[in-house]
LOVEX-139100 format. One line per field, with one value per residue (C-alpha): residue in one letter; x, z, y. Coordinates in nm, 4 decimals. Each point is the difference from the previous one (the first is absolute). Example, Ala and Ser with C-alpha at 12.3 -4.5 7.8 and 13.67 -1.06 7.14 Angstrom:
<atoms>
type	(A	S)
xx	(1.2300	0.1370)
zz	(0.7800	-0.0660)
yy	(-0.4500	0.3440)
</atoms>
This chain:
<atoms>
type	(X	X	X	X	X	X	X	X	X	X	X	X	X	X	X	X	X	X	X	X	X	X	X	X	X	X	X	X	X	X	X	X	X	X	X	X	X	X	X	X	X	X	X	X	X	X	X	X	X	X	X	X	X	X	X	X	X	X	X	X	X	X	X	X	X	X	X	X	X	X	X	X	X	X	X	X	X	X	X	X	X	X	X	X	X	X	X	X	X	X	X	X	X	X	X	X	X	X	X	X	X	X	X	X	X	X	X	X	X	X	X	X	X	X	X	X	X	X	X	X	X	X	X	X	X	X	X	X	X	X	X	X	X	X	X	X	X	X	X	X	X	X	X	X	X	X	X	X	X	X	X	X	X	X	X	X	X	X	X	X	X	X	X	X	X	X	X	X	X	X	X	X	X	X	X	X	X	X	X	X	X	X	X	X	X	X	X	X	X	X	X	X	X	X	X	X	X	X	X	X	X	X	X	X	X	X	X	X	X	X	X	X	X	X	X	X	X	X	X	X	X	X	X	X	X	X	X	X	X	X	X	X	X	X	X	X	X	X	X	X	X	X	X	X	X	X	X	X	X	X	X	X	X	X	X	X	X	X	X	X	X	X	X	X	X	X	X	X	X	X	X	X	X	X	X	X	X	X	X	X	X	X	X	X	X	X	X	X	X	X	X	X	X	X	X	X	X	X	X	X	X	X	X	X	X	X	X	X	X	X	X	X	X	X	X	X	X	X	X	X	X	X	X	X	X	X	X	X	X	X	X	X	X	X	X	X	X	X	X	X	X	X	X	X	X	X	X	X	X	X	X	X	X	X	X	X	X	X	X	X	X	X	X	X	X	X	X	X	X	X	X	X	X	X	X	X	X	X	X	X	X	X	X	X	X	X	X	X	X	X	X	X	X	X	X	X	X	X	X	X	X	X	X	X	X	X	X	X	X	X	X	X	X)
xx	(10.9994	0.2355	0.0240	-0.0896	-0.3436	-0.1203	-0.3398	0.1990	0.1082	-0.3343	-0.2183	-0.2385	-0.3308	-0.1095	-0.2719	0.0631	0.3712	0.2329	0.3376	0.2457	0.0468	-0.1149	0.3216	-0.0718	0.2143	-0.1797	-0.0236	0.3129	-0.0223	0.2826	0.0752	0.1291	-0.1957	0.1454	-0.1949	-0.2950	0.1299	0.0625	0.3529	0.2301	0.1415	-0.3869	-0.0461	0.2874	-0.0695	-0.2986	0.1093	0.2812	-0.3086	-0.1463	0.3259	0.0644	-0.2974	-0.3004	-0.2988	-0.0995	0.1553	-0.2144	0.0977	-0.0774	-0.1650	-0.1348	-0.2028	-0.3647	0.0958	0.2857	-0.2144	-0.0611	0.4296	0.1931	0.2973	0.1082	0.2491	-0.3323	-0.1017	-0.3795	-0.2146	-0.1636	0.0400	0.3381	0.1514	-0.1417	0.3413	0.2399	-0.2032	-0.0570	0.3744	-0.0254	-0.2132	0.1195	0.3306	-0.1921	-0.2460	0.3571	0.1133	-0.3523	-0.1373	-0.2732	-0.0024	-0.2129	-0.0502	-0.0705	-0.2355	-0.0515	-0.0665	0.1580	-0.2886	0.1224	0.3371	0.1237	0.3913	-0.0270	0.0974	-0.2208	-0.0332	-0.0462	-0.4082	-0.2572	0.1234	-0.2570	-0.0651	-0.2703	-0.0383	-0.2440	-0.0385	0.0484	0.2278	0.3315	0.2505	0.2683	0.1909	-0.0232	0.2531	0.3125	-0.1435	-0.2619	-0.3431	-0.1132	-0.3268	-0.1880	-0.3343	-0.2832	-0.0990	-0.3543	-0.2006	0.1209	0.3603	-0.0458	-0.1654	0.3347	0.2215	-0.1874	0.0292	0.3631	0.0860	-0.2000	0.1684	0.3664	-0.1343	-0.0594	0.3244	0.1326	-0.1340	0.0858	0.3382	0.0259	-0.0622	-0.1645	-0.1081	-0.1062	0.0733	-0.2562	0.1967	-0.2271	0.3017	0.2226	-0.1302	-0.0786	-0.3340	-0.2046	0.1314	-0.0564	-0.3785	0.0713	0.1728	-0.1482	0.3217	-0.0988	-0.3966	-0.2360	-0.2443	-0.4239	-0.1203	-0.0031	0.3507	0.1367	-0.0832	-0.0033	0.2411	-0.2991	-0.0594	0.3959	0.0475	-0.2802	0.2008	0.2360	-0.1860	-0.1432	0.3221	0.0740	-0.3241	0.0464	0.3382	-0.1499	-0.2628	0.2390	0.2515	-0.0557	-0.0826	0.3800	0.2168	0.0075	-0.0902	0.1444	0.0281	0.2453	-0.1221	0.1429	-0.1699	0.1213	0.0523	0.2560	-0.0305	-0.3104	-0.2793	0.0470	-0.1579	0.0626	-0.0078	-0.3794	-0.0201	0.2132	-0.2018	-0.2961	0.2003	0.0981	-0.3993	-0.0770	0.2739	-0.1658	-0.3269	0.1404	0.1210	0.3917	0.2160	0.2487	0.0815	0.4277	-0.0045	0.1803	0.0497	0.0648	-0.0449	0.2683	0.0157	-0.1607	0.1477	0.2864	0.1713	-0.3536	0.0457	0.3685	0.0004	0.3046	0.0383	0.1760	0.3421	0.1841	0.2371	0.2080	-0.0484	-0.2902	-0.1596	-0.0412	-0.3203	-0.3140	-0.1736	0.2453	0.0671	-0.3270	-0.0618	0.3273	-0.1314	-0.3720	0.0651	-0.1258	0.2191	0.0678	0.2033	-0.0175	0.2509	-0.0443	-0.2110	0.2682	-0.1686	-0.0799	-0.0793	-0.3718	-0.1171	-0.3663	-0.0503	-0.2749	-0.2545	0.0569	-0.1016	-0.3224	-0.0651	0.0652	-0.3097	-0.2390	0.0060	0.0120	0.1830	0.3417	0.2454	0.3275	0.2260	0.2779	0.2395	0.3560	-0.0089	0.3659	0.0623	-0.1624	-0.1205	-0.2142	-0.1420	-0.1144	-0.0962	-0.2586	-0.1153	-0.0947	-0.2050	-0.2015	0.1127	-0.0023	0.2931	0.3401	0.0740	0.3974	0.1831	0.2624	0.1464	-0.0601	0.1885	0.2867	0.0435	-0.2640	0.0895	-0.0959	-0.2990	0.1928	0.2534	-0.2617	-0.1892	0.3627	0.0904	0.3566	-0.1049	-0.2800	0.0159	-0.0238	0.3309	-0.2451	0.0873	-0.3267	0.2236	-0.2350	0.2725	-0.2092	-0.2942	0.2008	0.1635	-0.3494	-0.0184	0.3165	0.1608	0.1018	-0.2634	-0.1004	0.3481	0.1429	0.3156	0.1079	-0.0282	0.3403	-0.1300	-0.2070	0.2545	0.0967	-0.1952	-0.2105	-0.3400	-0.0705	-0.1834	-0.0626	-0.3129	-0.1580	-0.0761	0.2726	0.2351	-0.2544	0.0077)
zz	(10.1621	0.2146	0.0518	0.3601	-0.0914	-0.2713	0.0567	-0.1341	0.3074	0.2196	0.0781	-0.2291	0.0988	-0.3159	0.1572	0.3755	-0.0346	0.0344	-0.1000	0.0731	-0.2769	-0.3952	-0.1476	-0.1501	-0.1121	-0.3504	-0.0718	-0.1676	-0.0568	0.2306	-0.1761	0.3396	0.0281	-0.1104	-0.0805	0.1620	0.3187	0.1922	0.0732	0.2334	-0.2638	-0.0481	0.3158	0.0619	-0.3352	0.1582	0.3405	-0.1439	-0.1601	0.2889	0.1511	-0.2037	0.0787	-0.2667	0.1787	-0.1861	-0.2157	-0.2005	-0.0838	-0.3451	-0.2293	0.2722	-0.2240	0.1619	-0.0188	-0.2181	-0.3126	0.0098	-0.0589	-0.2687	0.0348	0.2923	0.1772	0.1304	0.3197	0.0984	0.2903	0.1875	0.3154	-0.0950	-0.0139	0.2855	0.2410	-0.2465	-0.0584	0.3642	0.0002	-0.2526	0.1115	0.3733	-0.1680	-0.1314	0.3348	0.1959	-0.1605	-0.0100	-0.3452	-0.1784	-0.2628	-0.2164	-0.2468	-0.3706	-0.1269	-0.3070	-0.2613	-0.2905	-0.2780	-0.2849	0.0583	0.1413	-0.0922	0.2368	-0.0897	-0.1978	0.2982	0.2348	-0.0469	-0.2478	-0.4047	-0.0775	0.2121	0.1343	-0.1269	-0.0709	-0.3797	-0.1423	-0.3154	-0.1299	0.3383	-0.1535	0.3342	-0.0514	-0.3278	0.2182	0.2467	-0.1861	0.1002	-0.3105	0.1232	0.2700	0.1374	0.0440	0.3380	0.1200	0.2705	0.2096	-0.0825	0.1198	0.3329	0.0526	-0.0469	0.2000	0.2941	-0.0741	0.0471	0.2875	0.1686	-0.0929	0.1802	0.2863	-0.0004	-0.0322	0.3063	0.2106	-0.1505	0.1969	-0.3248	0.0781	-0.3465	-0.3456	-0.3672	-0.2330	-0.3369	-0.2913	-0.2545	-0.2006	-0.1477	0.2118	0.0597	0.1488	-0.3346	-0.1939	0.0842	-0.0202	-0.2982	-0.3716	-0.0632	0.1228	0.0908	-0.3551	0.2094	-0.0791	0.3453	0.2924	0.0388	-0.3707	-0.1413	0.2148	0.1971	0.3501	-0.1711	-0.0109	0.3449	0.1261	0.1162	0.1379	0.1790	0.1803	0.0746	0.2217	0.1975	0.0557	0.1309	0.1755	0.1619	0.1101	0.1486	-0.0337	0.3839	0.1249	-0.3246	-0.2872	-0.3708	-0.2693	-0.3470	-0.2595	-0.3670	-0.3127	0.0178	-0.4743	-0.1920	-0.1678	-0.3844	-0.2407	0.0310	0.3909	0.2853	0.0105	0.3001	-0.0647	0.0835	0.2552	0.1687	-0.0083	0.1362	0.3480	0.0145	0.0421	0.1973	0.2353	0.0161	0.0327	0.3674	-0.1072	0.3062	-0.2512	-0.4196	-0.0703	-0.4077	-0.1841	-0.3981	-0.2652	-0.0942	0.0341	-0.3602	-0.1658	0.0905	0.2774	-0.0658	0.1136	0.3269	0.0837	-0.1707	-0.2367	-0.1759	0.1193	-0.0588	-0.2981	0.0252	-0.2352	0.2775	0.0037	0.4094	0.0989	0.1276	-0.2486	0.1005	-0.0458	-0.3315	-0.0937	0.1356	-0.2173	-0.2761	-0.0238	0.1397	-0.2749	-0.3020	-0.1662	-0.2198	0.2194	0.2741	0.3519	0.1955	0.2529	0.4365	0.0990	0.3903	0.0767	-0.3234	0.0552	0.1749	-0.2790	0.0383	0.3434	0.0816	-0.2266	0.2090	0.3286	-0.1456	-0.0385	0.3175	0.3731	0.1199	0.1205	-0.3038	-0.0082	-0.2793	-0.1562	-0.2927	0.0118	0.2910	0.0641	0.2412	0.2797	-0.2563	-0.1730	0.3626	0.0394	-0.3179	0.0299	0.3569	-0.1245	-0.2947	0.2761	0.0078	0.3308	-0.0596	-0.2301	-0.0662	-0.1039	-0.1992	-0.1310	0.2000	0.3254	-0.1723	-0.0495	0.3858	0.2562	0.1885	-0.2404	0.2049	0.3337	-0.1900	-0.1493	0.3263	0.1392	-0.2952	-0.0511	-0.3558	-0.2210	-0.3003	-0.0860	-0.1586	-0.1837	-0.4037	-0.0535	-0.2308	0.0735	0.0599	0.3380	-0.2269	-0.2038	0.3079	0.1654	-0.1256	0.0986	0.2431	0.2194	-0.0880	-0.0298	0.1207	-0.1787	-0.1931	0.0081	0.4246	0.0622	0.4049	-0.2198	-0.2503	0.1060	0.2531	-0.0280	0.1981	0.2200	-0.1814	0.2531	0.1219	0.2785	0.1757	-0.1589	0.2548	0.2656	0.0165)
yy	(22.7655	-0.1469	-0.3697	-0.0025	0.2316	-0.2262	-0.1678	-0.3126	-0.0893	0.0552	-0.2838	-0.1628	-0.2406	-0.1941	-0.2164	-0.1223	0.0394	0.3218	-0.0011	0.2179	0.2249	-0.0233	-0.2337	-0.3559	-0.2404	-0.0985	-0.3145	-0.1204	-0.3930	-0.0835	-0.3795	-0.0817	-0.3292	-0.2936	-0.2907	0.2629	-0.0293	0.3623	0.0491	0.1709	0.2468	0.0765	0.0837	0.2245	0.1770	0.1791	0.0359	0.2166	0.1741	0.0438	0.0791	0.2546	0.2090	-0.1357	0.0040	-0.3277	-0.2466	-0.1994	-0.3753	-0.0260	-0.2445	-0.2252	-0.2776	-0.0819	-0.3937	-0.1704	-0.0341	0.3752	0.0342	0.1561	-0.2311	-0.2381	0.2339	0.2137	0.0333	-0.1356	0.0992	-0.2939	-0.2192	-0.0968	0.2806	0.1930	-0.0777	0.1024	0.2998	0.1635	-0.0304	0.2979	0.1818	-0.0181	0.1192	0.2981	0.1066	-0.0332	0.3344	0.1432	-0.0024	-0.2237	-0.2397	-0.1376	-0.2888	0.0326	-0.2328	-0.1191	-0.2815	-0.0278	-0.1525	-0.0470	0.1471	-0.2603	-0.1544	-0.3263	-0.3612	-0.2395	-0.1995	0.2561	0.1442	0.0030	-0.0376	0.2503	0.3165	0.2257	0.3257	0.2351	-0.1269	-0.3310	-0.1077	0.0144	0.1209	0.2031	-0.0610	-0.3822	-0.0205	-0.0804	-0.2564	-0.1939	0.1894	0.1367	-0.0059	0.1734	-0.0178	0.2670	0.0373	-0.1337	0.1053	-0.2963	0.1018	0.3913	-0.1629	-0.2035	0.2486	0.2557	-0.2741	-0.0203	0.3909	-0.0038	-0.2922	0.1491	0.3567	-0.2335	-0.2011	0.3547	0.1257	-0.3627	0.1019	0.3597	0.2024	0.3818	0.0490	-0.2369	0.1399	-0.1816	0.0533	0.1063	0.0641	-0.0642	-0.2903	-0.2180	-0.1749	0.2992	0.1630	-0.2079	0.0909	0.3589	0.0767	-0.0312	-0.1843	-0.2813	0.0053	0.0153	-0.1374	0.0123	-0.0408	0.1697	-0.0467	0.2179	0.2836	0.2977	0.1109	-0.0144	-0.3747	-0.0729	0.1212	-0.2579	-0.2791	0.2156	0.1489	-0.2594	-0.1583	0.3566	-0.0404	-0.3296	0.0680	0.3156	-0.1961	-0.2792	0.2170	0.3321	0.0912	-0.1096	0.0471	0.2709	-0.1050	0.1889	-0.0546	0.0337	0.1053	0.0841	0.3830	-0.0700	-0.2801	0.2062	-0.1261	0.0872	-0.2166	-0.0521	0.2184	0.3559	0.2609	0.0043	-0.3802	0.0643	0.2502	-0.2262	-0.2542	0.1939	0.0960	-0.3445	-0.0854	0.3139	-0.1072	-0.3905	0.1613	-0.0182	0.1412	0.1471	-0.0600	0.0196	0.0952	-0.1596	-0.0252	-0.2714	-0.3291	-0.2711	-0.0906	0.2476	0.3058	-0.0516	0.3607	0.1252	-0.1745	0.1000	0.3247	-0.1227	-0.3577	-0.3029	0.0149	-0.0980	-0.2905	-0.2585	-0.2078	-0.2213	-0.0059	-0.3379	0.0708	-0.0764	0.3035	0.2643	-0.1553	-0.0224	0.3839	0.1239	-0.1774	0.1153	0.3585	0.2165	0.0250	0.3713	0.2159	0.2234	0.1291	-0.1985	0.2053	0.1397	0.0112	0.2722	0.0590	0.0270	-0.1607	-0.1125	0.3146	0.1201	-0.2715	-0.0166	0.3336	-0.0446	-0.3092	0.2207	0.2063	-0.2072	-0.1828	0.0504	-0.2951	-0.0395	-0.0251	-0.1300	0.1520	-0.2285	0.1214	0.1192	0.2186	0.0512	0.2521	0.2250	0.2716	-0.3008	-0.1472	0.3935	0.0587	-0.3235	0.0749	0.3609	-0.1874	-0.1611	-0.3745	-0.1222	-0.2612	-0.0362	-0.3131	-0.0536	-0.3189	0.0499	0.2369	-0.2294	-0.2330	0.2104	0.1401	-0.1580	0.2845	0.2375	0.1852	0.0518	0.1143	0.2573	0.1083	0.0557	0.2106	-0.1836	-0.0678	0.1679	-0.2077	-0.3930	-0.0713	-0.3200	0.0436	-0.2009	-0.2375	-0.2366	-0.2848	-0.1054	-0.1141	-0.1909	-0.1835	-0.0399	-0.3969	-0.1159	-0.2094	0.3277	0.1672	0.4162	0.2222	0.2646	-0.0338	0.3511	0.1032	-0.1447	-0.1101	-0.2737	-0.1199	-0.3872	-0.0061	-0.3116	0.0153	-0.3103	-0.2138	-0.2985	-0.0193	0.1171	-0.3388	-0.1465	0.2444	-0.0473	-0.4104)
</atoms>
């Protein structure tokens, strides 16, 4: 199949928007926002995206309030940053795609200053916080009733800011690790009560986070979520887990689930589809160390990416359910997009390769290139915490080029 026949770049409604064909910009934390502040070099990062034919880019890793942060460089959806925000996403509408803001809180994986939120953080169980060792919270706390009520109220108020700030679409993130996660997987929830146990009891809070959101803004904006479909390392959720997961996220009322894989700590190669790479060179950043550090250790040869890696569960996922999937995982050129619209996903969401050439899909529907030329080194991850923030060292139209990293109202005032 030609590019210009492929159902990849028809139409697709998830919820009350449509967008112009089936290409997402995945979430790719950006760590364009100094200080948490949005900045210019944010904002023209997805209107190249956009630009470049995606029919949305997602802003990634949006925190619910500044407590609910990984680390202080991390964007935040509320009143404050609702300006700098439409700025983006007026960016984005002006070449005709959508975007859409991750949300998120971080729990217990959380990196910020001593002085900067709570010494001891939420998360689904209470205890020793394996996260904590480098910044002093070795402790977090098990979530209450009270607690699950106030973080509901803060996802739905950051869906809200989101669509003051212009956004078409909300991610709620339920992977990876973070807080949502931290309900979901066994990792990290050995809980008794209604809360632990099974994966329909894990899924609980979750869950009520999405029809919360749903009910809040569901009519005017689409809500999708974002799940690890495996936890990728024994013990942890498996594609049967999984597959319960996107049933509740169906019956929840979900406009569309993007799959992806992995935990942060626990099994990163899961997530990218090849480890972090190896360097003599400590990052600066805490989290990339701390990533390189705890990725799983083996005798074994690295496991080496190959293109369409979570493909497998995926399609069992695609099987069980009936609403609109989103498949994410090393699709690298136009014989991947086809081979995953033939499987039935309605969506394809892309990284990596995005980062590489923003102009990857046009270049695709015109047929002036077939394949991403994206190695999947998986230097962009690494560079995701630092000053510039994610580019690509290998596409030579990024090397020294240093994203604007004043802030929006900053250039405005």
């Amino acid at each position: 199949m030609n590019a210009t026949a492929s159902k990849a770049f028809t139409p697709l409604t998830i919820g009350p928007l449509t967008l112009r064909n089936r290409f997402i910009k995945a979430a790719t934390n950006e760590g364009m926002c100094k200080g948490g502040l949005i900045s210019q070099g944010l904002a023209q990062f997805h209107e190249r995206m956009a630009e470049g034919g995606a029919a949305m880019t997602t802003v990634a890793y949006c925190a619910t309030s500044k407590d609910g942060q990984t680390f202080v460089d991390q964007a935040h959806l509320s009143a404050d940053t609702v300006a700098d925000f439409k700025v983006l996403t007026d960016g984005v509408h002006k070449h005709g795609a959508a975007a859409q803001a991750q949300i998120t809180h971080a729990g217990a994986f959380t990196f910020l200053p001593k002085d900067f939120s709570s010494m001891k953080p939420i998360s689904a169980n209470g205890g020793f916080n394996k996260f904590g060792v480098m910044t002093g919270r070795y402790m977090k706390k098990k979530m209450d009733r009270s607690d699950m009520d106030a973080i509901t109220d803060e996802f739905v108020q950051a869906a809200l800011h989101a669509k003051e700030s212009g956004f078409d679409a909300v991610e709620i993130h339920m992977g990876h690790g973070y807080l949502l996660a931290q309900f979901i997987t066994p990792f990290y929830n050995n809980r008794t009560d209604e809360y632990g146990g099974s994966i329909q009891n894990r899924m609980t809070f979750p869950a009520e986070v999405l029809s919360k959101v749903l009910d809040a803004v569901g009519k005017d904006m689409a809500v999708t979520v974002k799940y690890s479909q495996t936890d990728g390392k024994a013990g942890g959720n498996t594609v049967t887990e999984g597959i319960e997961i996107a049933k509740i996220l169906q019956s929840t009322g979900a406009h569309m689930a993007q799959l992806s894989n992995g935990l942060n700590v626990e099994s990163i190669d899961t997530m990218f589809g090849n480890p972090l790479p190896k360097s003599s060179v400590k990052p600066k950043s805490l989290i990339v160390r701390v990533g390189m550090m705890l990725q799983p250790k083996s005798k074994e040869p690295d496991k080496e990416f190959k293109q369409l890696y979570s493909l497998d569960p995926a399609q069992q996922i695609r099987a069980a359910v009936n609403m609109p999937l989103c498949y994410l995982g090393g699709a690298q050129t136009m014989d991947n997009v086809n081979t995953v619209m033939g499987q039935g996903f309605e969506a394809i969401g892309l990284g990596r390769a995005l980062i590489f050439d923003p102009n990857l899909i046009n270049s695709l529907q015109n047929g002036s290139i077939k394949n991403s030329g994206c190695t999947a080194c998986n230097q962009c991850v690494t560079l995701m915490y630092t000053p510039g923030g994610t580019a690509c060292v290998e596409q030579g139209g990024h090397k020294g080029h240093a994203p604007k990293l004043n802030t929006i109202r900053a250039s405005a005032a």
